[in-house]
N, C-alpha and C positions, 0 to 999 in steps of 0.2 A: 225584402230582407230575410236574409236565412238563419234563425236562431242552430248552435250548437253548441253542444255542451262544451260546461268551463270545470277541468280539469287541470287539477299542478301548477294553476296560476295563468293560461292561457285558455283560448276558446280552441275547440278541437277543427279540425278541416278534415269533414267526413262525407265525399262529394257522392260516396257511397250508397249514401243511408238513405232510410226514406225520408221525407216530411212531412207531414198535415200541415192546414190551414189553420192560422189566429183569424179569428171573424169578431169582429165588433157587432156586439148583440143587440146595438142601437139601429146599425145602418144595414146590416150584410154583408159592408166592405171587410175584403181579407188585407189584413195588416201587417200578415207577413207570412211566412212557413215556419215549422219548429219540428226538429229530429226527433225520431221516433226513436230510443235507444231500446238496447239491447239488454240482457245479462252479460254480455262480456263489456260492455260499457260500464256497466256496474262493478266491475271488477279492475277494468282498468286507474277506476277512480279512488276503487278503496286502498288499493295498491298505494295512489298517489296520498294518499290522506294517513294512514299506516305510519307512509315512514315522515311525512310531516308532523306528525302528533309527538312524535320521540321527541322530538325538539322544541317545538311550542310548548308542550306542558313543561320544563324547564326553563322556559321566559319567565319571570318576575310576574304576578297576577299584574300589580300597578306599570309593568310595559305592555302587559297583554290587554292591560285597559285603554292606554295610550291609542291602541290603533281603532277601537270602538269609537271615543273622541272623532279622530278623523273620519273614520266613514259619517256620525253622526254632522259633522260637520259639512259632508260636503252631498248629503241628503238634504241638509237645511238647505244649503246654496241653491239643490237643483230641486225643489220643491215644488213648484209649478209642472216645471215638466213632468217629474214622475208625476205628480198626480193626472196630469194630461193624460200620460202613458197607461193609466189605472183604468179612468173614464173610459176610452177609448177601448180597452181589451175585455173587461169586466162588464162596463155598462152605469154602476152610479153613479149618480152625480157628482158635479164638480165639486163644489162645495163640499160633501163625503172622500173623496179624491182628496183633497188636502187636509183632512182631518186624518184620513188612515196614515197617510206618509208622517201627518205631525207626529202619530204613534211611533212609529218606527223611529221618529227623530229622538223622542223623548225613552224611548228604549232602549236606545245607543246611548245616551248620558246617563241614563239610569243607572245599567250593568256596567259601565265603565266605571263609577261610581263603588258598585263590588270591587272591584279591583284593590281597592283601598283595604279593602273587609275581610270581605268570605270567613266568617266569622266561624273557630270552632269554639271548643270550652277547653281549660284550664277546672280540675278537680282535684279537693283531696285526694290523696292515696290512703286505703284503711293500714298500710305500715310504714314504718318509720324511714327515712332516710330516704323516700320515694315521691318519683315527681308520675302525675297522670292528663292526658290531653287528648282531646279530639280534635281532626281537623278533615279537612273537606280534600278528598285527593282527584287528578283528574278520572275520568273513566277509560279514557280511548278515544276511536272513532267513530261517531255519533250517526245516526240514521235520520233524517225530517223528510214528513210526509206533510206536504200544505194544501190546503182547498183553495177554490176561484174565489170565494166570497168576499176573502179578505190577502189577498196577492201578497203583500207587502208584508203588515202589519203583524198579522198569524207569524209570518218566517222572521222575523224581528223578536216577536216572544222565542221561539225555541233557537236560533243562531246564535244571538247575545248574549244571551247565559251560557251556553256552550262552548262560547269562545273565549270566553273571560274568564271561563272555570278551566280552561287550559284543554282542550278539547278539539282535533278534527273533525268535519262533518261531509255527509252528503245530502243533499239537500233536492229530493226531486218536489216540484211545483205539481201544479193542478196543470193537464196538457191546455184546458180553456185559457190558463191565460200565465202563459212565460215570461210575457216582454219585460214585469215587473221583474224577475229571476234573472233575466238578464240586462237590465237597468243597475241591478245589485250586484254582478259578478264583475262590472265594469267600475263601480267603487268601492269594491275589495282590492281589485287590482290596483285601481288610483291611489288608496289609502294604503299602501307596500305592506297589506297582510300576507305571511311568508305565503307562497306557491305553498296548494295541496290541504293548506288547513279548510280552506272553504270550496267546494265542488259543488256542481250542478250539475246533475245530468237528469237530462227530459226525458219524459214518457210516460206509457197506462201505467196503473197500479198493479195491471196484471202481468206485466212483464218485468220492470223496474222494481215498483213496489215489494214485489214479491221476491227478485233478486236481492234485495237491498235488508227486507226478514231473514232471508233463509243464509247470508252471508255472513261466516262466523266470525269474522274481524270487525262488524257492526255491531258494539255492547248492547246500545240503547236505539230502540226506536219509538221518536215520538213522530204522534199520528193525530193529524183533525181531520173531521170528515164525517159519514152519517154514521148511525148507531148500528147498520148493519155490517158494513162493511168494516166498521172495528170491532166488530165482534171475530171476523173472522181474521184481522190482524193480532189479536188477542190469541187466538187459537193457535196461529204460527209460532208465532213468540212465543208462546207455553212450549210449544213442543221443544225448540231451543235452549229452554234457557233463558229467555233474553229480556233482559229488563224493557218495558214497554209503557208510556206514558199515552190514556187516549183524551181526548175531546171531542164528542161525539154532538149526538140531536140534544133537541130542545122543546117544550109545548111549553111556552111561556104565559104567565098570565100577567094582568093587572086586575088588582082587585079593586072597585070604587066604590067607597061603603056611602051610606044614606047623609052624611055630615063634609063629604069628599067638597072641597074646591070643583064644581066641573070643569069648569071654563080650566084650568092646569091640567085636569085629566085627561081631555079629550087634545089638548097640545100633548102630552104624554102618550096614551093611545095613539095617538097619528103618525109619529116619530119612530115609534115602539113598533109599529106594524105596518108600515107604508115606505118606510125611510128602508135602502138599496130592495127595494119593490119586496119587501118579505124576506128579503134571502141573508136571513141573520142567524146564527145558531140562539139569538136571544133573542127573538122578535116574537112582539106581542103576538100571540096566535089566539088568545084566547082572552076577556073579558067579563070579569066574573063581577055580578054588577046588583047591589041591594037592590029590590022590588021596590024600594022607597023613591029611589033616583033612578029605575031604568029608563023610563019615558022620559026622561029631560036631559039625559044623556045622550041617548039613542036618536034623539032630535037634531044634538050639538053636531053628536059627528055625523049625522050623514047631511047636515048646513056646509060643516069643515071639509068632508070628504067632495062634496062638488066642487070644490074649491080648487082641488088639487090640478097641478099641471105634468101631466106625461109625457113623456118624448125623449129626445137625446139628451143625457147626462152633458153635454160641452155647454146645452144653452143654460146660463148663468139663471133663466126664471124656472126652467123645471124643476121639481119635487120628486117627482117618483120614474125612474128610469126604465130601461130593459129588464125583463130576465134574460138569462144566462144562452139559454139556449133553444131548440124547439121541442128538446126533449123534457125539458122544464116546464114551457107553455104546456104540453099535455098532459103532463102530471099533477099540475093545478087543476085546471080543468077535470077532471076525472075526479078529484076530488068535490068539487062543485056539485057533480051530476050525485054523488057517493050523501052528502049535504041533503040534496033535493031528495033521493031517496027512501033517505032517513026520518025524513019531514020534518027538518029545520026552515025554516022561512027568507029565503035570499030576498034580502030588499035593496040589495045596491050590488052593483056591479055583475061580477061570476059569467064573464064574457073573454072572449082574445078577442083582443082590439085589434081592428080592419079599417083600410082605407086608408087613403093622403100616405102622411110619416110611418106610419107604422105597417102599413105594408112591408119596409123593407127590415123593421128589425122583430125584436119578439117582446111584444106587449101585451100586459093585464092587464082588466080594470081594475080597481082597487073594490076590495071587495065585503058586505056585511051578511053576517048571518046573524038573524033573529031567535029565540024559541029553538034554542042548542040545548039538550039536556048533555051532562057528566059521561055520559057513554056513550054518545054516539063517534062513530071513527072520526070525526073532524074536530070534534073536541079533545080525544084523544091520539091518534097520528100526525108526524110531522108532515105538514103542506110544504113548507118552505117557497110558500109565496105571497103574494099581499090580501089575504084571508083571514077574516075577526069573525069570531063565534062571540056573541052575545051570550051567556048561561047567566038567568038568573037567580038569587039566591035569597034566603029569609032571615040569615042573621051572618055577624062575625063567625060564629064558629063553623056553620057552613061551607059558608067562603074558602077559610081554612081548608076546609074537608076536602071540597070539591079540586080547591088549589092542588092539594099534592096526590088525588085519584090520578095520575097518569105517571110511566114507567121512565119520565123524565124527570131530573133536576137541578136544571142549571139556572136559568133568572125568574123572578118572581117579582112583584109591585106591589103597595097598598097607598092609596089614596083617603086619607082620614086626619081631621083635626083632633083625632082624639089621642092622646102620649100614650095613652095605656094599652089603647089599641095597637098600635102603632110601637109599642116594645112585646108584644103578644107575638105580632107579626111577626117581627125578625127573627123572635127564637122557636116559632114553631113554625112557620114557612119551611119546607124540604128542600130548599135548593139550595147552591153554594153561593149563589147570591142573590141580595134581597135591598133592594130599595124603595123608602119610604118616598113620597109626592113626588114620584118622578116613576118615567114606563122602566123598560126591563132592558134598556140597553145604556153604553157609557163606564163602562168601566173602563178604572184608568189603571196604567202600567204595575201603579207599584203594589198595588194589590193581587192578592193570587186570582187568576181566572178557572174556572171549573167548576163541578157541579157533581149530584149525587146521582145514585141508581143506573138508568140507563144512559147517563150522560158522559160516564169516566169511569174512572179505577182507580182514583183515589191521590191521583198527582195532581197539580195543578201548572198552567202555562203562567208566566206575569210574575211580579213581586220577586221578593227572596225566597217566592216558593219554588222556583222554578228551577232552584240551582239544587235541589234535590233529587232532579231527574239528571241533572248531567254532573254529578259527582257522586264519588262511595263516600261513607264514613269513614275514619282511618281514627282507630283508637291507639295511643304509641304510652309504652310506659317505662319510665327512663327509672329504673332503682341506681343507687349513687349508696350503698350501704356498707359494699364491698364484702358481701356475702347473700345465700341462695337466702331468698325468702320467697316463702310460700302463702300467696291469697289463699283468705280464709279457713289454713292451714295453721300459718304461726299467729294467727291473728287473733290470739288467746284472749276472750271477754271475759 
């Protein structure tokens, strides 16, 4: 199967172009090809979204919800298969496979939902005979940049709010894994969103991406992906102009104090740092754990951690799937040896699994480091794979300390019966999220997603926050007085 880009409401016929390989990072098998576009690809598409955006942002919010509804709806119906489609291209599990498409489903009813809203304000005016109001206007033609980790789910936070806010887009995927990009351009089509407001065109970051920055009819571009390389999307964008929303890394902890539930914590830690093999912007990386309970912890899980079953995401009993790629595998690993090094203590795992199944795709072990102090590079850099640093610590406010020493701040955890603890937590944790007896992953829709320091810039994907990035403020002030009046000019106190 030959993925091509979906432009003006059709898929393009480019027999031209080149392709690369989709490979399933479970098996080796290639699942299909996907076009390698262009800049002038990128141009042909803003072209097509341009003049669809003149028209769509003059639909009614509540008809532009209307067609959210149906795609939501016929996401539900095929919900097995996309998640099929997810497993298969991506690598986790099934079970994770229909959890992420359930996001996308509950996305689409969410922002649909806005449709009804999009809520500005209604203000006195400081004179008389004067009415004052805000309201949310469209932007344009919108830019999405998405990662492999989350196919589906990521491009559901930034699409749906951008299409409900009245808004064309272009939407290039992560090249690892299309088919979800194209599972979705097939029910844009089905759901009769007009030709041109949604586009998809494939490719690197360094060809597209960079078309897709440096193109002046693209207002906004929102972007996830690692902290480095939005740094330098940041940098584009600056030079332009151009409004830019990031979602970046993560060094996530969970903190388990000396009073913690274990047996919840270490289901939490497991979840939080094993669940899609590490490859979470919020995944437990890190375990920040009282001196009081480290040894009855540190027992649980490495009982819990043998436990675990690796292999192919489709079989209904594996836990922990592929990574991504073999440039993945190395990267972890490197990390390990970087661990050893440093003289952290590996007691479990920190190997590329070999032999039988896993020969043919790209597997970790799941992995423990012991005796982590606060600065060494794995307690502080992202792995982005299934890697726990044990650091231990001698009080709450420690914990604290140690929690926010890193240039990340997107998910955090505390594990404690204590309330007071446990409202300490949430207000002086540094990230932009923070949950109590539970790990650092699960956030749901209607909440804003994002994080502090080197994890963003200050926007958020998810919630009603999300429609901040794909709309201006539009302040309008109707005087009815039937003469000039001047703000706080005639506004005589």
């Amino acid at each position: 199967m030959k993925l091509t880009n979906f432009v003006n409401g059709g898929f393009q016929q480019e027999e031209s172009a080149e392709f690369v390989p989709v490979v399933n990072p479970a098996t080796g098998e290639e699942l299909a090809t996907v076009q390698r576009s262009t800049a002038a690809d990128v141009e042909e598409a803003v072209k097509a979204a341009k003049a669809a955006q003149k028209k769509w942002a003059l639909v009614p919010a509540p008809k532009r919800a209307d067609y959210l509804y149906e795609i939501g709806r016929l996401m539900k119906e095929r919900k097995e298969h996309l998640a099929s489609v997810l497993t298969k291209e991506m690598g986790k599990v099934i079970e994770e496979g229909r959890g992420e498409v359930q996001e996308g489903i509950d996305m689409a009813f969410y922002m649909a939902g806005e449709g009804r809203r999009l809520f500005g304000e209604t203000t006195p005016s400081e004179l008389a005979d004067k009415f004052a109001m805000s309201v949310r206007a469209p932007i344009g033609v919108v830019g999405l940049i998405t990662p492999w980790n989350f196919p589906v789910a990521i491009a559901t936070w930034k699409s749906f709010p951008a299409i409900v806010a009245g808004n064309a887009f272009i939407w290039k995927p992560a090249t690892e894994t299309p088919m979800m990009a194209y599972e979705m351009a097939k029910i844009f089509k089905e759901a009769g969103l007009p030709d041109g407001v949604a586009n998809i065109v494939f490719g690197s970051g360094s060809e597209v991406g960079t078309a897709m920055i440096e193109h002046r009819d693209i207002r906004v571009i929102s972007f996830t992906g690692s902290t480095d390389t939005g740094r330098k999307v940041a940098e584009l964008c600056g030079r332009h102009l151009k409004k830019v929303s990031l979602e970046m890394g993560g060094k996530n902890a969970v903190i388990v104090m000396d009073d913690a539930d274990l047996d919840l914590a270490v289901d939490g830690i497991l979840w939080s740092a094993f669940g899609t093999a590490g490859q979470r912007c919020t995944a437990c990386s890190r375990v920040i754990v009282h001196k009081a309970a480290k040894e009855k912890l540190q027992q649980r899980l490495l009982e819990k951690m043998d436990q675990l079953t690796i292999g192919d995401g489709m079989d209904e009993t594996v836990k922990v799937g592929p990574v991504i790629n073999q440039k993945a595998l190395e990267k972890i690993h490197s990390y390990i040896e970087i661990g050893k090094e440093e003289g952290a203590e590996l007691i479990r795992g920190g190997e590329i699994l070999t032999g039988g199944h896993f020969d043919k795709g790209n597997y970790y072990a799941p992995t423990l480091f012991a005796g982590v102090t606060p600065g060494m590079r794995i307690a502080q850099e992202e792995i982005f794979g299934p890697v726990i640093s044990l650091i231990e610590v001698a009080s709450f406010e420690e914990a604290i300390e140690v929690n926010n020493g890193v240039i990340y701040g997107l998910s955090s955890s505390i594990f404690t019966a204590d309330v007071n603890r446990a409202f300490k937590a949430q207000r002086d944790l540094d990230t932009g999220i923070v949950y109590i007896n539970a790990g650092t992953t699960g956030a749901e829709i209607h909440l804003p997603f994002g994080g502090t320091k080197g994890t963003g810039n200050g926007h958020r994907d998810s919630g009603v926050a999300a429609l901040d990035v794909f709309t201006e403020w539009k302040s309008i002030y109707v005087d009815f007085s039937g003469k000039l009046q001047r703000a706080q000019i005639d506004n005589k106190a």
